[in-house]
Structures are given as structure tokens and as C-alpha cells.
N, C-alpha and C positions, 0 to 999 in steps of 0.2 A: 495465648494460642500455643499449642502443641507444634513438634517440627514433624512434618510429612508422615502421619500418623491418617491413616484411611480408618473412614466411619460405614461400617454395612448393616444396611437395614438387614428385616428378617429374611428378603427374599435375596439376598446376597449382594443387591448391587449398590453399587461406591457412590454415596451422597455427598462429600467434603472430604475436600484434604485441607488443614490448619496447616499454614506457612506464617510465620513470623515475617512479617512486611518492612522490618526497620533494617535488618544486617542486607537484604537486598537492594533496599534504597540505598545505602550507602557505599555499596561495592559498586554499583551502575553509577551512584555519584561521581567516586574516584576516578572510574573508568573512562568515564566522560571528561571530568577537567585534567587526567590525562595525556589523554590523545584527542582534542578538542582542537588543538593548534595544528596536528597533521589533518585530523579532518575538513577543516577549512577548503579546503580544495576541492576535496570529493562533495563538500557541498556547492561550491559553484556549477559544477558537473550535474548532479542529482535533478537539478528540474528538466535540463533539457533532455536527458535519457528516458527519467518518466514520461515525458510528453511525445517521444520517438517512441518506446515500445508501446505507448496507448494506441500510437499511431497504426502502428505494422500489425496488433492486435486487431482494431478498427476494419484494418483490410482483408487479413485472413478472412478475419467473419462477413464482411461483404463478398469477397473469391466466392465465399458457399453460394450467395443469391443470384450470383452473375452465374457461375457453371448452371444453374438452374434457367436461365433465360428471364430473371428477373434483374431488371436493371436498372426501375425505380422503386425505392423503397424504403420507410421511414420506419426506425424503432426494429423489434426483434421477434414480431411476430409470426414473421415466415420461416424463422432459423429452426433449427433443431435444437434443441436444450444444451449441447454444449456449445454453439456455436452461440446463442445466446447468451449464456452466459460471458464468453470471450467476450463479448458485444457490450456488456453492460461492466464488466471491466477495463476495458480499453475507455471507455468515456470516464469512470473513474482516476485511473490515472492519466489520462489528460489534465483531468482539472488537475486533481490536487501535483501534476506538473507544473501550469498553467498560476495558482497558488503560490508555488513555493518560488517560480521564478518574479512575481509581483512584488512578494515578499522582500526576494534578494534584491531585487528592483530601490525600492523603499527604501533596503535600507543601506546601497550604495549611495542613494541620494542623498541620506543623511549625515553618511560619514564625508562623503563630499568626494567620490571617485570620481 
């Protein structure tokens, strides 16, 4: 593979950039075993922030349906397209909040906290 070298078809526009995938993986390697030991902490942190700003995301996008005088309602049918999207975000990261705290969950129990 070539390094950041763009390919243009005849009508000009950019099909592939060639990145050499190995000196990348190994600079994120380092990077990570690192600061692996500071980040420790910020991963105890991590699930419950995801699963709070899924949260506050969740309600914004609800705010839209209530100001409307809808006040029961399932899924993001009635939203507007940005607000659905927030909507379909905020359940995103709930779970994979919801995930990464099970996880941590695990495998506190394993090391025996």
C-alpha cells in the first residue's frame, strides 16, 4: 500500500486513499499500554456518563413531544428528524452505557472487589 496517495477516477472524484495499517497499529498500541494505567479511572467513569447523557438526550427529544401536547408516545415517529435522531442516539448510548457498566460489573467480580 502507498502512504495517503488519492486515486481520481475520470470524473474527478476521490475513490481510495492507501494508508499502511501497521505503523498505525502500533503507535495506538504504545499509546494505549502507555496511559492504560491513568486511564483506569476514566474508565470507571465512562459507563455511567454514557448512560446520563443518553439519558438527558432521551429527554430533550421527549421536551419536543410534551411542548406539542403529546404526552404519550412510543418510538420517534412524531419527532422531527433531528429530534429523532437525538432519540435514536440517546437509546444508543444508554445501552452501550448499560454494556460497559455489566462489563465492569464482571469483571470486578472476578478480580474479587
Amino acid at each position: 500500500m502507498s502512504s495517503l496517495t488519492s486515486k481520481a477516477n475520470k470524473k474527478g472524484k476521490i475513490t481510495w486513499i492507501d494508508i499502511e495499517p501497521f505503523p498505525a497499529m502500533t503507535i495506538i498500541g504504545l499509546l494505549a499500554a502507555l496511559l492504560f494505567p491513568y486511564l483506569w479511572r476514566a474508565m470507571l467513569i465512562l459507563p455511567f456518563t454514557l448512560s446520563l447523557l443518553g439519558l438527558a438526550f432521551l429527554i430533550i427529544a421527549k421536551i419536543s413531544l410534551f411542548r406539542r401536547g403529546i404526552w404519550f408516545s412510543f418510538g420517534s415517529q412524531l419527532m422531527t428528524r433531528g429530534y429523532a435522531k437525538l432519540y435514536t442516539l440517546s437509546y444508543y448510548l444508554m445501552g452501550i452505557g448499560v454494556l460497559l457498566l455489566l462489563m465492569l460489573f464482571f469483571l470486578m467480580k472476578i478480580r474479587g472487589y
